[in-house]
N, C-alpha and C positions, 0 to 999 in steps of 0.2 A: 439224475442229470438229463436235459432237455438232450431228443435225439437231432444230429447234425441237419436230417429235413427239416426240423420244424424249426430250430435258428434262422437254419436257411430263409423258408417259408416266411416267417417273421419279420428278417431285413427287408426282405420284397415288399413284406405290405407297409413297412414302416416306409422304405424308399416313394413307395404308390403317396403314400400320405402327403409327403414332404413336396414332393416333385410332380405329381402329376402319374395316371398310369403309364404304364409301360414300362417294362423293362430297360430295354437299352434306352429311352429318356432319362429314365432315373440315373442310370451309372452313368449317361454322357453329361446330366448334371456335377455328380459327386465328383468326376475327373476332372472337371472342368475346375469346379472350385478349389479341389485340391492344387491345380496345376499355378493357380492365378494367386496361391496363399505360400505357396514353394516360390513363384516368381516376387513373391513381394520378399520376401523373407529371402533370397538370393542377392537381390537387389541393396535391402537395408543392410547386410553385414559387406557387402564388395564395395558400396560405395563413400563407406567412411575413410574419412582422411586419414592419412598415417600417421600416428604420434611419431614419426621418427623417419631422420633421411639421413642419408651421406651422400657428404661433399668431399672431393679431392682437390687439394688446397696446394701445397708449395714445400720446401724443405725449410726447416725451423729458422723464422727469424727474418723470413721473406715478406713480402708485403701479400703475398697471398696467405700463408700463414695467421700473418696479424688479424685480415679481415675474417679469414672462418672463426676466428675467437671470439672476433666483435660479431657476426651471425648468431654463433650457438646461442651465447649471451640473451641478443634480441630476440630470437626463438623461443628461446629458454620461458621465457616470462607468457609466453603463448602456450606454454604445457607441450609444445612442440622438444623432441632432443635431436640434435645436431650430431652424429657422430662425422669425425674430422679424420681423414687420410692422408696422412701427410706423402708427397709425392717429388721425384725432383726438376717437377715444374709444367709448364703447358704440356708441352708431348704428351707426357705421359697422364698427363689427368685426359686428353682427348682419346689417348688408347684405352684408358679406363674405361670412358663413355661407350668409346665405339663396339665394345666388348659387348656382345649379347648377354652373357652369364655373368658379366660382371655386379658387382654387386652396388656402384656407386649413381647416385640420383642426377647428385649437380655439380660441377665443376669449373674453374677459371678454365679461362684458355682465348690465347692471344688469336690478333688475326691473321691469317697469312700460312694457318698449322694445316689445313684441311687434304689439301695434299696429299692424293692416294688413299685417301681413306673413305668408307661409306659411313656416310654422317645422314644417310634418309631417316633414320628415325629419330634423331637427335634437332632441337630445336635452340633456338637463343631467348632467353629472359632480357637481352637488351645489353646496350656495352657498360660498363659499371666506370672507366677510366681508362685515360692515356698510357701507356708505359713506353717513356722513353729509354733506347739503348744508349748507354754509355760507355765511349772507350777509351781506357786511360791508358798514356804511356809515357814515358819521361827522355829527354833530349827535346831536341830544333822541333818546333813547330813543324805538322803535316797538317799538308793541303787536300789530300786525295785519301782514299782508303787502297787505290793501289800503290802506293807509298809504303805499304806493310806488306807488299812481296818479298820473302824471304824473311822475314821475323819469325819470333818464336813466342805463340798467340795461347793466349786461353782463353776461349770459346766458348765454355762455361759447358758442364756435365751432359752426360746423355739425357733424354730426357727432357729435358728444359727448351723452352720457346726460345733463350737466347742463342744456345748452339744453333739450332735451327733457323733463325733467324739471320746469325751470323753467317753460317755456310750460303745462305742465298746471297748475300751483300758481299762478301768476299768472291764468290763464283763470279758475280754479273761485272767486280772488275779483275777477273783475272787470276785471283790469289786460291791456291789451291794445293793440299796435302801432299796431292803427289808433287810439287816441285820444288822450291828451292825451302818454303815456306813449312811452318813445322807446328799442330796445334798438342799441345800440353793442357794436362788437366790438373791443375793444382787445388789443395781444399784449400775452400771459399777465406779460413780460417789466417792463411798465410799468403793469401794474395799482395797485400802492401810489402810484407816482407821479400817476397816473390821479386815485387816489380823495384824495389830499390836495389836488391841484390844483383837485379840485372840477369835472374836465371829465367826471366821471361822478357820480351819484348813491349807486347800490347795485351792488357785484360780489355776483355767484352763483357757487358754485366747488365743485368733486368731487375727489379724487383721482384719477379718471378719466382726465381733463385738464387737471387743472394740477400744477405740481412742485410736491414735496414744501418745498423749497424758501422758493415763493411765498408757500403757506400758512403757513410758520412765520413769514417778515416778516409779513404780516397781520395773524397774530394778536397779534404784541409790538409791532408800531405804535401812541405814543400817538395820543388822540383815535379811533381806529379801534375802532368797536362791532362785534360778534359780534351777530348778531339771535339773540336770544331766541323761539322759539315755542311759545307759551304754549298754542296749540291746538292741540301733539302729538299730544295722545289723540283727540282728534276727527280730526286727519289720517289719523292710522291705524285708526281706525274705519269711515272714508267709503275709503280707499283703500288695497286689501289690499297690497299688497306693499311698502307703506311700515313700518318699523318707528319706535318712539320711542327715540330716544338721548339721555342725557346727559353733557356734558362737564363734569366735576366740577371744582370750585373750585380753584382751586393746581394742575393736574394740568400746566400747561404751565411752569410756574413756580414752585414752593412761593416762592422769597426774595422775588420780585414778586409773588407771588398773584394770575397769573394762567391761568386769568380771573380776577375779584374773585366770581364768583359763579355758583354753579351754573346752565349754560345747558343748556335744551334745546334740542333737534334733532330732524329726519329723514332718514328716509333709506332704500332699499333695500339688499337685499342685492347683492353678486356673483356671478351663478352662472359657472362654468365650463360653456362651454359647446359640445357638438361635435357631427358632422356623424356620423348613426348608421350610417355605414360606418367607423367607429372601430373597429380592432383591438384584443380583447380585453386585451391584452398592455402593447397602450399605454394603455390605458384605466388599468389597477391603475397603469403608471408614473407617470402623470398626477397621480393622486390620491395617490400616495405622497409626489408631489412637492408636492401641495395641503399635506399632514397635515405635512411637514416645515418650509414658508414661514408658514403658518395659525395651527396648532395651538398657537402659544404665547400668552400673556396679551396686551393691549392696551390701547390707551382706551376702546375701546368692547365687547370684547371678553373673556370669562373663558377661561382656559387651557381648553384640548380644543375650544369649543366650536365650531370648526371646522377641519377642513369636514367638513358636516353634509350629511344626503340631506334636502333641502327642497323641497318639489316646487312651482313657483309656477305661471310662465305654462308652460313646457318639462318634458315626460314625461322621470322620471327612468330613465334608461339600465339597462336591466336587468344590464348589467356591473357599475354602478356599485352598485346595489343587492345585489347579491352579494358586493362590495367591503366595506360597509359591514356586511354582516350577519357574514362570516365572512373578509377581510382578502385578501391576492394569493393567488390559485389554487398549488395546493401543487407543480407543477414551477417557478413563478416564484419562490414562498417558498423552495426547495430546491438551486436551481440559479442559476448565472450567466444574466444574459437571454441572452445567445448560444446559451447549452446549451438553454434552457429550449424558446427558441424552436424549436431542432432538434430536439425530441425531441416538442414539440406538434404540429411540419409532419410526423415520421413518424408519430404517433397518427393525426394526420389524415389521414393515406393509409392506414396497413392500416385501421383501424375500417372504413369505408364497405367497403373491396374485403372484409374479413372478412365481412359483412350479405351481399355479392353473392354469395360461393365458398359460405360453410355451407350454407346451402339449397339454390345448384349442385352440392355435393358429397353431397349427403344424397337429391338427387332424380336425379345422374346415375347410379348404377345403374339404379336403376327405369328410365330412359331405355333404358339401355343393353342390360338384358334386353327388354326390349319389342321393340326393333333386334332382336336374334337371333331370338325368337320369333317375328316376322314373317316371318323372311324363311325361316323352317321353314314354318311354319303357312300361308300364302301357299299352297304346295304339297298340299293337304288339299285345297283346293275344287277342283283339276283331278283329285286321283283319286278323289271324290264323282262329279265331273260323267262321268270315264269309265268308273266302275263302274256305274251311272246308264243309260248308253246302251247297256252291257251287257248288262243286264236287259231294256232293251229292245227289244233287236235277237239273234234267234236264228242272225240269216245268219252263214255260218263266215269270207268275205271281210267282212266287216263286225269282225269279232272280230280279224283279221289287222291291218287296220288301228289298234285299237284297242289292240295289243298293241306295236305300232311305235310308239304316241304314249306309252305305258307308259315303251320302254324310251329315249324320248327326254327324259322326266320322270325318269327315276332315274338318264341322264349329266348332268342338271342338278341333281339332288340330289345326287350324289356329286362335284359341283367345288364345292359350300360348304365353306365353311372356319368352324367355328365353334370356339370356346375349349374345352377338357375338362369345364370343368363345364356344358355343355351339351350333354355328350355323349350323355344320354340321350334327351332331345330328340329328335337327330341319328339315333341308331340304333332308335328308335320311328318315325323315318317312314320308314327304310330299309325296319323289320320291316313297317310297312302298305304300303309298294308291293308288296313279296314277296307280302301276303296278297291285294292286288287281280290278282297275276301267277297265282296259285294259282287265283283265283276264275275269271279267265279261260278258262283252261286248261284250268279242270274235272279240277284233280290232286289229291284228299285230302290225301295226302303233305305237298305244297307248303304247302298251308292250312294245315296241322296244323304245319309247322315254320314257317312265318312268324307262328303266331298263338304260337307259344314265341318268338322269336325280341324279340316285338314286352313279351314279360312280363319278358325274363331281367331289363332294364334295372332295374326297378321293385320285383324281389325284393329 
């Protein structure tokens, strides 16, 4: 078995081989590369897209619900999986987000939620849809929503954008727990039953959190009123991220015409909203999948007109905004996500190492000729220093010495090993030891053919 010196020994000359001599060149080489083949290889497995997200959607049967199903769906076919959270509503899908350790990507969430929360790292993918608030209650027509001072209200679950919604719009006219007024939480399930029984006054209700469902019994229930708000415009005036909606006459009904009468509304938008360590890749799916669920006509809604980049309480995502100005980036536009993805994680490995090498490669000559010319040039100031004490010293034992330290500098000049194109170099300080051997000696001769010897290179 070879001993551990001559492995040793071995690497070194195989390193000399490879790289050039020297020692620490060689290992600053071998680290180097090593360091630049770890950074590419860090790079291709961190920067692949995630086959898989979560979203926090709504409680079953909600209009946020409905659309994570139509997401997954359109993901799905992308080799992308959707896993779905169901939740009971905006609230709590933005506490989701706002959770560091949480475990959730993307989420609905209305506007007007942000309210005491730190939302810095969280971004908008754009508004996806209106949601208008609906409040139904049965007797005399109400004009005002302070008109429900003292009723007994459901306000819809903890959790949910409509609660939160509702408590701001009740507060600004007045109507508040602590006083005459009373809110109750009844399931979503027996609300009509609820409000004809008369064991509630007025339901408040979103898509958010309630089925699609509920809302259709509601509204075709007789004796069941639709509140009218007459001071839409001032709603949306005093409170930016409410919009005015109207639900048009017959639009739920033409044969019943109902409603009997054009009703106004409010309501927020939807942003789509996610966590700004979102992958570009999923970001364009996201949105492709908004433009495909969205983008068609409505009730409240004109064809295209979502999803739009609306930037409310949440800084729109500079993905997203690139999305919107000029559509999915052109390997996603071109290629299958699978392909697209692989061919984005090797862009993303040579580009960076290509920035490291051109400049490595453009400045390692220059490196490289400096290395040899040193280790030439080096050898000039010992025969300066000994022609130097030459001059100085007329003793002929003085000179003998002088002439042994000569020829002990010209066996170390002649075991360099340098490349042919720095041969001249090489044979220029051959020809100046010659001329200091000459100068020594006191031979014309000698001078006179070392100081040829020191030109021929240069002819």
């Amino acid at each position: 078995m070879p001993a551990p010196d001559n492995i040793l020994s071995r690497l070194i000359t195989r390193l000399d081989t490879l790289f050039g001599r020297g020692l620490v060149l060689s290992m600053g080489a071998v680290v180097a590369i090593g360091l630049t083949i770890s950074l590419g290889v860090f790079i291709f497995f961190n920067s692949a897209a995630p086959s898989s997200l979560t979203i926090s959607s709504g409680p079953e049967g909600s209009s946020f619900s409905r659309n994570a199903e139509k997401y997954k769906k359109i993901l799905a076919r992308e080799g992308v999986t959707l896993k779905i959270l169901p939740s009971e509503g905006s609230t709590e899908n933005l506490k989701r987000l706002s959770d560091p350790k949480g475990a959730v990507d993307v989420g609905f969430v209305l506007g007007g939620e942000v309210t005491g929360t730190n939302v810095d790292h969280l971004m908008s993918l754009g508004s996806i849809n209106y949601q208008p608030l609906m409040i139904f209650y049965q007797g005399e027509a109400r004009q005002l929503l302070s008109e429900f001072k003292g009723a007994r209200l459901d306000i819809g679950a903890e959790g949910s954008g409509t609660r939160h919604l509702a408590l701001a719009l009740l507060k600004a006219n007045g109507v508040e727990a602590k006083g005459e007024s009373s809110f109750i939480e009844v399931d979503s399930k027996d609300l009509v039953t609820a409000l004809q029984e008369k064991t509630i006054d007025a339901i408040f209700v979103m898509g958010d959190s309630t089925s699609s469902d509920v809302l259709r019994k509601l509204l075709r229930t007789p004796d069941v009123r639709l509140f009218d708000v007459s001071q839409a415009d001032a709603y949306t005036r005093r409170i930016s991220y409410l919009s005015k909606l109207v639900l048009p006459r017959g639009s739920l009904d033409f044969g019943r015409n109902i409603p009997q009468e054009d009703v106004r509304l409010i309501g927020p938008t939807v942003e789509l909203v996610a966590r700004d360590s979102l992958h570009p890749a999923l970001s364009d799916l996201l949105l492709e999948a908004a433009r495909e669920v969205h983008s068609g006509p409505g009730l409240f809604r004109k064809r295209g007109e979502f999803p739009a980049p609306l930037e409310h309480e949440f800084r729109l995502s500079p993905d997203a905004t690139r999305y919107y100005a000029s559509g999915k980036t052109f390997l996603y536009r071109t290629f299958p996500f699978w392909v697209a993805s692989l061919i984005a994680r090797g862009l993303a490995v040579l580009v960076p190492i290509a920035l490291l090498l051109i400049p490595g490669i453009k400045i390692a000559p220059v490196i490289y000729r400096w290395r040899i010319e040193t280790r030439i040039h080096r050898w000039y100031k010992a025969l300066l220093d000994l022609e130097r004490e030459a001059h100085m010293s007329s003793n002929p034992n003085r000179r003998s010495e002088l002439l042994q330290r000569l020829a002990e500098i010209e066996a170390s000049v002649n075991r360099i090993v340098v490349p042919a194109s720095f041969g001249d170099l090489f044979y220029g300080l051959r020809g100046h030891v010659n001329f200091v051997r000459g100068s020594l000696t006191g031979e014309p001769a000698a001078v006179a053919q070392a100081d040829q010897d020191i030109r021929t290179p240069d002819a």
